[in-house]
N, CA, C and O atoms as a GROMACS GRO file, in nm:
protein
  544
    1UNK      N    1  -1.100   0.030  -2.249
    1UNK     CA    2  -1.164   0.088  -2.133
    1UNK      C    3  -1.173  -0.012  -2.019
    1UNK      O    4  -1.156   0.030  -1.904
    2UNK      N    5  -1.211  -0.200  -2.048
    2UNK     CA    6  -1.227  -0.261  -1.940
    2UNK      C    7  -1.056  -0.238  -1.882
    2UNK      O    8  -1.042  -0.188  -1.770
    3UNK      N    9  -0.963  -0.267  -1.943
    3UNK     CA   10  -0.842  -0.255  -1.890
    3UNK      C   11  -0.818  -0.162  -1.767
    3UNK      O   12  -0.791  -0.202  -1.654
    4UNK      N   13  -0.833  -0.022  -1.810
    4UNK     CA   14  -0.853   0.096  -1.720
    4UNK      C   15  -0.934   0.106  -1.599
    4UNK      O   16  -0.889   0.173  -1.506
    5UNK      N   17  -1.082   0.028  -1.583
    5UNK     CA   18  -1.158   0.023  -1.499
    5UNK      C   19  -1.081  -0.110  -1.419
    5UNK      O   20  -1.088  -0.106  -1.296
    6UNK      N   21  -1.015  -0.217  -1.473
    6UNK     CA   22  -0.964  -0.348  -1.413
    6UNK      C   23  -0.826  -0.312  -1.322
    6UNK      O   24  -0.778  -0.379  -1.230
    7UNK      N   25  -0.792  -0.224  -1.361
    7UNK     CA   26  -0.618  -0.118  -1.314
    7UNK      C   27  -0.701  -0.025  -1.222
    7UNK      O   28  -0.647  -0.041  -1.113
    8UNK      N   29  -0.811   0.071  -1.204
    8UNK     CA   30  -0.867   0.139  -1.134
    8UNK      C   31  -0.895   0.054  -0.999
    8UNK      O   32  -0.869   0.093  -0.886
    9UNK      N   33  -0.956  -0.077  -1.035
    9UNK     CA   34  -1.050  -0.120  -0.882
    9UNK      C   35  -0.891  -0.221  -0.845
    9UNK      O   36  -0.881  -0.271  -0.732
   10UNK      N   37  -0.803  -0.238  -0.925
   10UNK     CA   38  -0.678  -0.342  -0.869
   10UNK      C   39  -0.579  -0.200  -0.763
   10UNK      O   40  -0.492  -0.215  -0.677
   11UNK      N   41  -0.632  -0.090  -0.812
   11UNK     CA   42  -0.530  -0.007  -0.740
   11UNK      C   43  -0.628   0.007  -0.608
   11UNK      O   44  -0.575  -0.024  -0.501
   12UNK      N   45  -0.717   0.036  -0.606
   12UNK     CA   46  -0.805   0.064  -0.492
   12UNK      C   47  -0.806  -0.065  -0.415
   12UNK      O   48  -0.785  -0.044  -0.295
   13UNK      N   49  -0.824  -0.189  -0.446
   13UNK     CA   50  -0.784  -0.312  -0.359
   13UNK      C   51  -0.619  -0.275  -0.300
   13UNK      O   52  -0.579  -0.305  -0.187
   14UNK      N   53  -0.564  -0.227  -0.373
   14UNK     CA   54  -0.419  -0.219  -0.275
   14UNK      C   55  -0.428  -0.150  -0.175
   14UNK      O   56  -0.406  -0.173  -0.056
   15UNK      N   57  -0.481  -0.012  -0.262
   15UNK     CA   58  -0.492   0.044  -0.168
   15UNK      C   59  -0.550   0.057   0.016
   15UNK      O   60  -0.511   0.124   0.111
   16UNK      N   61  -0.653  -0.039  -0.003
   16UNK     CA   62  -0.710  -0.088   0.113
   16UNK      C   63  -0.661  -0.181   0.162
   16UNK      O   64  -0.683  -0.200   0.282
   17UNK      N   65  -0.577  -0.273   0.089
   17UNK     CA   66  -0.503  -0.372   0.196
   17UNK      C   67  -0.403  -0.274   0.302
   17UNK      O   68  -0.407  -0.268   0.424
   18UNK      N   69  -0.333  -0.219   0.228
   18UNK     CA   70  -0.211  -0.126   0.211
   18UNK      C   71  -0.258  -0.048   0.382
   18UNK      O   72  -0.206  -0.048   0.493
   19UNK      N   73  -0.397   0.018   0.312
   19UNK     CA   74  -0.448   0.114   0.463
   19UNK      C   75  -0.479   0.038   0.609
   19UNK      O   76  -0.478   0.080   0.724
   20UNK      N   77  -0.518  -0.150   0.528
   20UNK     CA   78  -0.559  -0.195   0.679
   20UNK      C   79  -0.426  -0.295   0.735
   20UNK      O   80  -0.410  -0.335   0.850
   21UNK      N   81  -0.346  -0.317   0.629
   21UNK     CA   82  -0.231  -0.358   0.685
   21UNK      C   83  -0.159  -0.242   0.810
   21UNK      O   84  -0.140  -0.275   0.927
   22UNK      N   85  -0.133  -0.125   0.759
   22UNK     CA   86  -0.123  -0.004   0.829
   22UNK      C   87  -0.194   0.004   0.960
   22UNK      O   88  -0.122  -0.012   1.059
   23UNK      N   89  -0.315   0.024   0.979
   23UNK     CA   90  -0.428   0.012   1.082
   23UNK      C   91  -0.423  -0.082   1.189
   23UNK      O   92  -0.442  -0.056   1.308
   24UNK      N   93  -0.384  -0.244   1.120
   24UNK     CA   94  -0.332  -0.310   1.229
   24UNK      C   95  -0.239  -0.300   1.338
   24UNK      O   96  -0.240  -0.296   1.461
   25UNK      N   97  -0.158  -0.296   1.242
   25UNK     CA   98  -0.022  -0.248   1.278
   25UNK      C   99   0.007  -0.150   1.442
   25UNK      O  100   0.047  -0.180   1.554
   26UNK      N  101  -0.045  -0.017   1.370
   26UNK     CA  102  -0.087   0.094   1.432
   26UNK      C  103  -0.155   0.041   1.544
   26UNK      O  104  -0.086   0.015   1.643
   27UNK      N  105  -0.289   0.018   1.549
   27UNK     CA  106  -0.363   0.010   1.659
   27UNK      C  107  -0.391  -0.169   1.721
   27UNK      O  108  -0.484  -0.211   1.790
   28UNK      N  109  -0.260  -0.252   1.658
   28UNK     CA  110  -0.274  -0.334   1.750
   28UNK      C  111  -0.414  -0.458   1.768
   28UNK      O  112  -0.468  -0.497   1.871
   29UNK      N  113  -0.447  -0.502   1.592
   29UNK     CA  114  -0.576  -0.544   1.573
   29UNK      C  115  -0.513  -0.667   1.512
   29UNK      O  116  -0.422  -0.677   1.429
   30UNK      N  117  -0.616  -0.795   1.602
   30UNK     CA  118  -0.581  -0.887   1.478
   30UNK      C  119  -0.610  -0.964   1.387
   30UNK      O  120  -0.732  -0.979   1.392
   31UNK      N  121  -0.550  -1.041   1.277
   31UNK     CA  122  -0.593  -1.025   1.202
   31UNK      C  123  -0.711  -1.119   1.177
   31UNK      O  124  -0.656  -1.215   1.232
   32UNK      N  125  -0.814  -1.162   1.143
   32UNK     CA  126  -0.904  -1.262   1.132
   32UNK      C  127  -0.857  -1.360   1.031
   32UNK      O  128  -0.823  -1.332   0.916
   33UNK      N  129  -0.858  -1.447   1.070
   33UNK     CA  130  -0.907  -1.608   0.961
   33UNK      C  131  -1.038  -1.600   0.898
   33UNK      O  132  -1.139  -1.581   0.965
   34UNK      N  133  -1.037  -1.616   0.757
   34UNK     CA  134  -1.146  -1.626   0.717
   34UNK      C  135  -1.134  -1.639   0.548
   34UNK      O  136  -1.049  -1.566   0.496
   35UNK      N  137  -1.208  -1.721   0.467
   35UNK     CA  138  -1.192  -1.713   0.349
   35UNK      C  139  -1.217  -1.617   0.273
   35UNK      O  140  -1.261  -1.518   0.330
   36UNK      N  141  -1.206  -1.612   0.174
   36UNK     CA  142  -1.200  -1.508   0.074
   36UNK      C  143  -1.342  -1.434   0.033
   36UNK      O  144  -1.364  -1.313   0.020
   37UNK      N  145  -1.426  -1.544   0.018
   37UNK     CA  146  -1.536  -1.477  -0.054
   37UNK      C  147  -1.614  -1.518   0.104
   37UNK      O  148  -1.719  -1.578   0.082
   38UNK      N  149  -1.592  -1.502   0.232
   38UNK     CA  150  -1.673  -1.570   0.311
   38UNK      C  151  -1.716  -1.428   0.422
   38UNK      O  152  -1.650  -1.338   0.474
   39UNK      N  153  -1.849  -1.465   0.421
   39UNK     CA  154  -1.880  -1.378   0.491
   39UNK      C  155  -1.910  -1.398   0.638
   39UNK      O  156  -1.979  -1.497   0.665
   40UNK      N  157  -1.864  -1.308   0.755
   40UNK     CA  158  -1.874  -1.354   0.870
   40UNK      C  159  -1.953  -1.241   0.981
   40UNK      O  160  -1.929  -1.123   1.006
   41UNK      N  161  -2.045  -1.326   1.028
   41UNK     CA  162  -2.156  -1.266   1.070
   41UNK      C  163  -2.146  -1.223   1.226
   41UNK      O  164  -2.079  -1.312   1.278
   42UNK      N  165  -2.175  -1.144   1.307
   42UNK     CA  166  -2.126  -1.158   1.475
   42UNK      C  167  -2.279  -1.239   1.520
   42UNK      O  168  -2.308  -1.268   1.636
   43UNK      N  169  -2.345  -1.259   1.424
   43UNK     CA  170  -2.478  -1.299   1.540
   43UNK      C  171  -2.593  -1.346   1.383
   43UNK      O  172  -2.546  -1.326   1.271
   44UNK      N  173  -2.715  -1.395   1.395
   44UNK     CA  174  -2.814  -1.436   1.331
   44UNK      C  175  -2.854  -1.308   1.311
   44UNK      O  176  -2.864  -1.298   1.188
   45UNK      N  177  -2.890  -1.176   1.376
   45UNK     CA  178  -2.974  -1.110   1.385
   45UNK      C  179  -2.865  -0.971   1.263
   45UNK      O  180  -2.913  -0.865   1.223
   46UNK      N  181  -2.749  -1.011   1.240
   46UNK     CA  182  -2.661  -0.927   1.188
   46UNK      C  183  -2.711  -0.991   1.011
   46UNK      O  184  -2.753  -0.936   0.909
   47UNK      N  185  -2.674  -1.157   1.055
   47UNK     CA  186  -2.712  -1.231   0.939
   47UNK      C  187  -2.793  -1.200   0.828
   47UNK      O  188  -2.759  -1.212   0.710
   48UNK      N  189  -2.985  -1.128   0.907
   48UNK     CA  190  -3.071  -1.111   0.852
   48UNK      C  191  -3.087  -0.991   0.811
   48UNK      O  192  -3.167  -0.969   0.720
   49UNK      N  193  -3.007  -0.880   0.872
   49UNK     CA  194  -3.034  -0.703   0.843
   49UNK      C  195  -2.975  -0.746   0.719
   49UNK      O  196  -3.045  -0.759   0.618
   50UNK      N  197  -2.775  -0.784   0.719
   50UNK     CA  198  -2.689  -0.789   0.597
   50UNK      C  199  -2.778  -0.880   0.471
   50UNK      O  200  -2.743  -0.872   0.353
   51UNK      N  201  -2.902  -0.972   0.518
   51UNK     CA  202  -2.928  -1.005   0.328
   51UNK      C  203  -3.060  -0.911   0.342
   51UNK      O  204  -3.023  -0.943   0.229
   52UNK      N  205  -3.129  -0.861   0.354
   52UNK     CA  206  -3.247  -0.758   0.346
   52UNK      C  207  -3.123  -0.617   0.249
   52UNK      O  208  -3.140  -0.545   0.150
   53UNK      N  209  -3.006  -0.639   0.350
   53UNK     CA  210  -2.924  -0.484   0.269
   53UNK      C  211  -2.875  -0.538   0.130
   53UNK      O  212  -2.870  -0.461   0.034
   54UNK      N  213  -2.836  -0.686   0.117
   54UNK     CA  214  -2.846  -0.730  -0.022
   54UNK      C  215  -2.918  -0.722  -0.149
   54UNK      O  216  -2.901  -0.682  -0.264
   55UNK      N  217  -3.045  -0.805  -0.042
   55UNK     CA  218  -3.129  -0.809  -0.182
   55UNK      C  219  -3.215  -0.690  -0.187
   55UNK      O  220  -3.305  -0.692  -0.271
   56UNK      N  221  -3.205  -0.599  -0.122
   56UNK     CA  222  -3.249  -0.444  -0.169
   56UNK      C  223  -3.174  -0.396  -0.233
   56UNK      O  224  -3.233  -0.338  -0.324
   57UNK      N  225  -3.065  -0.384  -0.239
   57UNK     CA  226  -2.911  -0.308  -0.319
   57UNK      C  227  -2.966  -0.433  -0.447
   57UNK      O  228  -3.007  -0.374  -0.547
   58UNK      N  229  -2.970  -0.532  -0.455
   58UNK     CA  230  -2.999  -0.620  -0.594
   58UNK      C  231  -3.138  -0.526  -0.662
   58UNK      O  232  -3.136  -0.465  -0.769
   59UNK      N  233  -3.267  -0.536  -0.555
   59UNK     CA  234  -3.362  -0.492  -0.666
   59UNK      C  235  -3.377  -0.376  -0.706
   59UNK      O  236  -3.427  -0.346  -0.814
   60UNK      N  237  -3.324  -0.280  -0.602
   60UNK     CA  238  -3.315  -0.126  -0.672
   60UNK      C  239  -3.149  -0.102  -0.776
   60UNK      O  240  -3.107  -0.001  -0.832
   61UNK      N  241  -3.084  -0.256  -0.764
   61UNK     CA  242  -2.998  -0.195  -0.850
   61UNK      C  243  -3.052  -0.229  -1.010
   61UNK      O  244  -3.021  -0.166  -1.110
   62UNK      N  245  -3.122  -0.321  -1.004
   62UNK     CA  246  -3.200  -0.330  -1.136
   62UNK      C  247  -3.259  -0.279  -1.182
   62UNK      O  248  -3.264  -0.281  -1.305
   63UNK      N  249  -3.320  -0.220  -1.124
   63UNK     CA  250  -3.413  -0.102  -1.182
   63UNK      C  251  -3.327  -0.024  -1.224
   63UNK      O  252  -3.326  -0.012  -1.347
   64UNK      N  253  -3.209   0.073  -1.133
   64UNK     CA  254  -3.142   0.203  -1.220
   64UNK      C  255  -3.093   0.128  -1.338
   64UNK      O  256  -3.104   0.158  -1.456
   65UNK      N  257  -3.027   0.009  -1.276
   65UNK     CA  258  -2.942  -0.030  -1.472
   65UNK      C  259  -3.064   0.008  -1.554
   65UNK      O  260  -3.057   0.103  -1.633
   66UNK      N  261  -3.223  -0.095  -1.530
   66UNK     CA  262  -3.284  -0.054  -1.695
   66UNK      C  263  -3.275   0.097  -1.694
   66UNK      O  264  -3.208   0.147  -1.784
   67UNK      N  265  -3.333   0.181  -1.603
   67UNK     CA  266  -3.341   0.295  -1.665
   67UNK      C  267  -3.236   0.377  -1.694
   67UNK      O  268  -3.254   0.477  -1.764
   68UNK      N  269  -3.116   0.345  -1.646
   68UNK     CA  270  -2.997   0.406  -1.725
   68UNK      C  271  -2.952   0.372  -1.856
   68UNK      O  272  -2.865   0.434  -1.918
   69UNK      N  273  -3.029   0.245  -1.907
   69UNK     CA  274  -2.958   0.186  -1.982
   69UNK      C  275  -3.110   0.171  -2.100
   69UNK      O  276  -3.094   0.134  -2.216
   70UNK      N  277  -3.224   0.201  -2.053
   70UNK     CA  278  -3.358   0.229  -2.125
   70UNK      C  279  -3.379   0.361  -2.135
   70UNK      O  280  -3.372   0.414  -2.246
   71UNK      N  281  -3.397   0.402  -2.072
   71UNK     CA  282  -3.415   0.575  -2.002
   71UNK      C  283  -3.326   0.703  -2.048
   71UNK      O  284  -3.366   0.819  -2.040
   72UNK      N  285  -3.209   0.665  -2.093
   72UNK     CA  286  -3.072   0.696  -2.141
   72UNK      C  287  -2.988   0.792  -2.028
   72UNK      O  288  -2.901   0.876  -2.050
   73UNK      N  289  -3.049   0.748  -1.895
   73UNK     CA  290  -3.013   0.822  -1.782
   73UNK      C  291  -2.855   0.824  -1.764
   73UNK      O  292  -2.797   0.724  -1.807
   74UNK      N  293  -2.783   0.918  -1.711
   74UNK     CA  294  -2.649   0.921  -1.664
   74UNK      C  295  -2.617   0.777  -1.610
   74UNK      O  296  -2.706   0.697  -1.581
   75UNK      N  297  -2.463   0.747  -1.596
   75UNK     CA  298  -2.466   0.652  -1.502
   75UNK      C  299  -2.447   0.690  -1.366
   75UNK      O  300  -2.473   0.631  -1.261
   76UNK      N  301  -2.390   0.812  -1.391
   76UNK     CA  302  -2.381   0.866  -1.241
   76UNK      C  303  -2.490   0.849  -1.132
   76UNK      O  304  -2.466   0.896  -1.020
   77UNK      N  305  -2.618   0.779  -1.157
   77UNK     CA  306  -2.724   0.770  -1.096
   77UNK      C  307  -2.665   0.646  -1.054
   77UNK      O  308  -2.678   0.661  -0.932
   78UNK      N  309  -2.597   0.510  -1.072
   78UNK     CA  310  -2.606   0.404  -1.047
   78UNK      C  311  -2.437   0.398  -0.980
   78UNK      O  312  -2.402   0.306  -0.907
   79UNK      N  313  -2.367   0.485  -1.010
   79UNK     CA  314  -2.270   0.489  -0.941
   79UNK      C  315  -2.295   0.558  -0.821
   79UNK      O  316  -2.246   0.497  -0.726
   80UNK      N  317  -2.362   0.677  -0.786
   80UNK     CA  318  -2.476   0.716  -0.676
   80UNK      C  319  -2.482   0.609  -0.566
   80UNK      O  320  -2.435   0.596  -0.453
   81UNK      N  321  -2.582   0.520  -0.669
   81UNK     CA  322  -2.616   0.396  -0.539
   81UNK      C  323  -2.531   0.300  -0.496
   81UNK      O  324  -2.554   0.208  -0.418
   82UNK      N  325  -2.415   0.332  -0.562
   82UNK     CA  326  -2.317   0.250  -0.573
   82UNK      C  327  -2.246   0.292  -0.390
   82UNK      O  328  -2.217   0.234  -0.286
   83UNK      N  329  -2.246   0.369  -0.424
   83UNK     CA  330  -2.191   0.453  -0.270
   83UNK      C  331  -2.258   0.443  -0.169
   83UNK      O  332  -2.207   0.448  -0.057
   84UNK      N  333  -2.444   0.420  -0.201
   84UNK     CA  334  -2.500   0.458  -0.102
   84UNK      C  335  -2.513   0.313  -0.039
   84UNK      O  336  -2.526   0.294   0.082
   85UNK      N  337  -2.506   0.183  -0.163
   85UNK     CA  338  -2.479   0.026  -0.052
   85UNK      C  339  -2.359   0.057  -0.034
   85UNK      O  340  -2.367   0.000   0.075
   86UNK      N  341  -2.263   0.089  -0.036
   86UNK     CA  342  -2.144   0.083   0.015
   86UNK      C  343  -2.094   0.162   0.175
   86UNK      O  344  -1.993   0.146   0.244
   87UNK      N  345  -2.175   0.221   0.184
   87UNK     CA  346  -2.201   0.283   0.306
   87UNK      C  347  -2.316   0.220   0.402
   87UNK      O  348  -2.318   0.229   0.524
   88UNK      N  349  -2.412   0.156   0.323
   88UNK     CA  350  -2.469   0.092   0.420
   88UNK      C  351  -2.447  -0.033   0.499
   88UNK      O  352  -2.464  -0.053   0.619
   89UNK      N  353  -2.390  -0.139   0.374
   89UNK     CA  354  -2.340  -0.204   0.413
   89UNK      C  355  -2.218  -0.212   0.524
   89UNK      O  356  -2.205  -0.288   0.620
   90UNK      N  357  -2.124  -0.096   0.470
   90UNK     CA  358  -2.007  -0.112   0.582
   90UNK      C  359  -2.105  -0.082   0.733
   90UNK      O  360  -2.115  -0.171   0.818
   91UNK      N  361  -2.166   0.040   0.747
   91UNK     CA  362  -2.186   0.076   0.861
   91UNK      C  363  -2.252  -0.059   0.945
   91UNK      O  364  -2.205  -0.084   1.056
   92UNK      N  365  -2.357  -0.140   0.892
   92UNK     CA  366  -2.437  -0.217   0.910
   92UNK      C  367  -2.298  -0.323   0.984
   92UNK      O  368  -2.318  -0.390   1.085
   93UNK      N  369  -2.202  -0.320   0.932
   93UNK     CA  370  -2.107  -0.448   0.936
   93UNK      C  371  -2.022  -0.374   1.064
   93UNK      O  372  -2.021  -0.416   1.179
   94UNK      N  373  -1.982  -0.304   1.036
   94UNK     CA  374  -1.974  -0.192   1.174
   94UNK      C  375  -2.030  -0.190   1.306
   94UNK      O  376  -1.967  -0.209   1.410
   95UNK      N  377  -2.106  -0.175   1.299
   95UNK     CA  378  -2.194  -0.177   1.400
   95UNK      C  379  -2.222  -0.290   1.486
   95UNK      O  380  -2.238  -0.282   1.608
   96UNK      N  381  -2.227  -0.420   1.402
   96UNK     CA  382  -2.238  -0.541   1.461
   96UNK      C  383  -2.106  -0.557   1.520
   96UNK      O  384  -2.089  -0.541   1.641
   97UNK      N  385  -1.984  -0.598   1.416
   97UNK     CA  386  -1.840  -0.608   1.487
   97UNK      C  387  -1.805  -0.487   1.654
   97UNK      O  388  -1.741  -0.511   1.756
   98UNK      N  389  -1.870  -0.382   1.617
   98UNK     CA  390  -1.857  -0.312   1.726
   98UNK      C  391  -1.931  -0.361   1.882
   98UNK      O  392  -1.860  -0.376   1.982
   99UNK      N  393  -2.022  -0.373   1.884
   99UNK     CA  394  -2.134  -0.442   1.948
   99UNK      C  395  -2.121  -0.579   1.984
   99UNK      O  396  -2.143  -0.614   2.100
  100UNK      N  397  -2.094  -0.644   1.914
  100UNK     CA  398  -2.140  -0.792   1.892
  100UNK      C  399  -2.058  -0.919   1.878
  100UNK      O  400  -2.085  -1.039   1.878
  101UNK      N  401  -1.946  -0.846   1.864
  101UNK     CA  402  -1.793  -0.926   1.800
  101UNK      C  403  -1.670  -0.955   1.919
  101UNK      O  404  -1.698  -0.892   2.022
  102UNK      N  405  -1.610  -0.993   1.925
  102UNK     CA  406  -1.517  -1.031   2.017
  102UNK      C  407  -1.404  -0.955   1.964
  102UNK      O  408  -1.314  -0.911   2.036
  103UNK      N  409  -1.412  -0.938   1.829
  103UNK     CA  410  -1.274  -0.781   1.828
  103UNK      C  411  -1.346  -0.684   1.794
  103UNK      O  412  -1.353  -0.684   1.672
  104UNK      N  413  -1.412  -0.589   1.846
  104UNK     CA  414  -1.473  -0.456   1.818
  104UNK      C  415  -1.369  -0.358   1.747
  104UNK      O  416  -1.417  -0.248   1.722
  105UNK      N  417  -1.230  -0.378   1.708
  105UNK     CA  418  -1.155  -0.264   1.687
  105UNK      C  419  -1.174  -0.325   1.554
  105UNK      O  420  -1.082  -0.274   1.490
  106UNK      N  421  -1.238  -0.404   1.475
  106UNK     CA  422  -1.272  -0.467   1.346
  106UNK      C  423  -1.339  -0.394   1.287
  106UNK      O  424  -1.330  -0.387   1.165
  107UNK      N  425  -1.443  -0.304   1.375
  107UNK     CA  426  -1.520  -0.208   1.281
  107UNK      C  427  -1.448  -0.073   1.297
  107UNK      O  428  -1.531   0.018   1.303
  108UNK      N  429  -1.330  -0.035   1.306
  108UNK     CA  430  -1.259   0.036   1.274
  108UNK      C  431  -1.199   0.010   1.128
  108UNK      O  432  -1.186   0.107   1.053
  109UNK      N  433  -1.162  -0.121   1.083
  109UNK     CA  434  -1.090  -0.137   0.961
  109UNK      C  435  -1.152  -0.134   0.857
  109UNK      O  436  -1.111  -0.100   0.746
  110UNK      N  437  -1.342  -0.198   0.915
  110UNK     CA  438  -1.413  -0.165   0.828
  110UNK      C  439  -1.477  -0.038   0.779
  110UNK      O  440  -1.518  -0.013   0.666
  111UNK      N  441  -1.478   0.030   0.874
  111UNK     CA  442  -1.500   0.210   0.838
  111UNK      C  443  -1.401   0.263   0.719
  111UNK      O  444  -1.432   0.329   0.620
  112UNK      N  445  -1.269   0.212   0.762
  112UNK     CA  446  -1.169   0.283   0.681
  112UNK      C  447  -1.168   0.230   0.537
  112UNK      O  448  -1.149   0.308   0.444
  113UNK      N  449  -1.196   0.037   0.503
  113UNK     CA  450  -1.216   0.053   0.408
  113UNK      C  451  -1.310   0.092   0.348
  113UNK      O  452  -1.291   0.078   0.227
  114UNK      N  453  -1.443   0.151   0.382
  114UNK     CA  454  -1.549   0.195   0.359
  114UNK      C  455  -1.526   0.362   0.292
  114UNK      O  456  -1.591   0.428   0.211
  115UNK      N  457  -1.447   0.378   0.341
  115UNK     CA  458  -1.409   0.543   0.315
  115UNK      C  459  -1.322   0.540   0.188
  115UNK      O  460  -1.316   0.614   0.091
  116UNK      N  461  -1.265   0.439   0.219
  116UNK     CA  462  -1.147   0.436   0.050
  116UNK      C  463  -1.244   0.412  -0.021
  116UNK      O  464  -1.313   0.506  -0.061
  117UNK      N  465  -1.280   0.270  -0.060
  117UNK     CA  466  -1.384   0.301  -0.148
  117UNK      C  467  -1.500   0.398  -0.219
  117UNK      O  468  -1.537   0.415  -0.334
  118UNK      N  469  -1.541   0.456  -0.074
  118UNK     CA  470  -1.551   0.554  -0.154
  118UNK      C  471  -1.533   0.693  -0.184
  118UNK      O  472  -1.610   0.764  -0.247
  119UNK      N  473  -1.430   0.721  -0.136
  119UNK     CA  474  -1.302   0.806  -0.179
  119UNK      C  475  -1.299   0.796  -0.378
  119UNK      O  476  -1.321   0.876  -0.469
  120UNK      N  477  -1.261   0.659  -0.367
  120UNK     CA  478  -1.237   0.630  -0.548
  120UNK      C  479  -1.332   0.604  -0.597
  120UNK      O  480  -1.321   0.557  -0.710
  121UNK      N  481  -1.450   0.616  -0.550
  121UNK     CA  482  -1.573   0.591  -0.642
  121UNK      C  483  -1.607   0.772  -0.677
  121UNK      O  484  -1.633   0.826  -0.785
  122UNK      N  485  -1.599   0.813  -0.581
  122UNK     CA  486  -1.633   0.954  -0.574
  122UNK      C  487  -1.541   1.012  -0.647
  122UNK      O  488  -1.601   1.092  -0.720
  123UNK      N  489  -1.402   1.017  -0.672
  123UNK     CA  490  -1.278   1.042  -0.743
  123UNK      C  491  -1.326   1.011  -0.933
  123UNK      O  492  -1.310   1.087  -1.030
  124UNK      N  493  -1.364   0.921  -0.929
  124UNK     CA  494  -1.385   0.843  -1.038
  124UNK      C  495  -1.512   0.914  -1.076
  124UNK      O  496  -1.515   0.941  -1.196
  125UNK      N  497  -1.620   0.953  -1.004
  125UNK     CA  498  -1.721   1.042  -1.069
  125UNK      C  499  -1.681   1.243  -1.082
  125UNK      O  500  -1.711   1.324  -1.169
  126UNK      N  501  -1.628   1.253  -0.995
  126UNK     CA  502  -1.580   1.358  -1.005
  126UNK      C  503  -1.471   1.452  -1.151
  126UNK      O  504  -1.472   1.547  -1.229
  127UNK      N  505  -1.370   1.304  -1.094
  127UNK     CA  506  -1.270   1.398  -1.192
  127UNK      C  507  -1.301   1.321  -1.397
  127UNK      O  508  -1.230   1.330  -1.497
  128UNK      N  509  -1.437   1.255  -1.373
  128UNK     CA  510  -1.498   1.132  -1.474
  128UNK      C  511  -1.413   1.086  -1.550
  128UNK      O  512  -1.401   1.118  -1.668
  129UNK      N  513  -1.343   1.001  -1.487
  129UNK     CA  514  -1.251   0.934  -1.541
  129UNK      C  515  -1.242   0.850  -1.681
  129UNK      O  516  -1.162   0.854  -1.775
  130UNK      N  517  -1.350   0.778  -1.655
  130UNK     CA  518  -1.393   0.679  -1.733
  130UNK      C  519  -1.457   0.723  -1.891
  130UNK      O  520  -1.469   0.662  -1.997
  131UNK      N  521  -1.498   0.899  -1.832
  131UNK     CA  522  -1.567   0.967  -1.955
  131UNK      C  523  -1.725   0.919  -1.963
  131UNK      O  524  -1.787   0.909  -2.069
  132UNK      N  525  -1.786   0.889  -1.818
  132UNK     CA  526  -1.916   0.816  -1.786
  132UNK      C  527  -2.002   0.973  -1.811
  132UNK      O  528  -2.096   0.952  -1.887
  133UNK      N  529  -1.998   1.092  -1.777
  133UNK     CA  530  -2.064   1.191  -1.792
  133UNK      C  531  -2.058   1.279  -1.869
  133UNK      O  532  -2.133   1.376  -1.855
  134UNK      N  533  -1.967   1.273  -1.974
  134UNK     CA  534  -1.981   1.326  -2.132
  134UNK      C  535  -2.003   1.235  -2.185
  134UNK      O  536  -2.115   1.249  -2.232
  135UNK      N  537  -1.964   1.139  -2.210
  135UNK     CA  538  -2.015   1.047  -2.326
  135UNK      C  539  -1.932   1.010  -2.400
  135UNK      O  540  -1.954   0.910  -2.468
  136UNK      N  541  -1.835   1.066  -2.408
  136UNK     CA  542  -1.679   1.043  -2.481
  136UNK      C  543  -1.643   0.954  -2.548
  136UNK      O  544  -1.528   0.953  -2.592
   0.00000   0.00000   0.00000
């Protein structure tokens, strides 16, 4: 099963390179320098919303794990919130690059990967791939 979930999120990373390689392209965006795991902020005040959206997505994600995992709740509850930082975060990151950034067409690429993701998160609860909502 890890195999399947490791082939699921490696196809969805393509897939989003794939869409923002495309996007550039298209609309003429370029590309940023920046490391891998590095996060880049347009301002202090972007700095402080993005870790408040962290460490809230951390403590309410602890809680659903115990109770999905105490509680014997679906996981679909934690894949739920899974979507719902994933949307906050992008927009949040959005918004600043739009506003705040010296390439505003940046929170265009970030919308779109925001949508793939969760496109396949939603795909993945839907068609339950994984067998997360029978139990299988």
């Amino acid at each position: 099963m890890w195999l399947e979930i490791g082939l699921v999120i490696l196809g969805i990373v393509a897939l989003v390179s794939t869409v923002n390689f495309v996007l550039r392209k298209l609309l003429k965006i370029e590309k940023e320098k920046k490391d891998f795991f590095a996060v880049d902020y347009a301002n202090e005040r972007h700095r402080k919303i993005d870790q408040w959206v962290r460490w809230g997505w951390m403590l309410v994600s602890t809680i659903v794990i115990f109770m999905v995992f105490a509680e014997e709740l679906p996981i679909i509850f934690y894949l739920l919130l899974f979507i719902a930082w994933i949307a906050t975060d992008a927009f949040v990151r959005a918004y600043f690059q739009w506003k705040h950034s010296e390439q505003p067409k940046q929170a265009i690429l970030t919308l779109s990967e925001m949508t793939v993701w969760i496109s396949a998160v939603t795909l993945v609860i839907y068609f339950d791939i994984f067998n997360f909502l029978t139990g299988v």
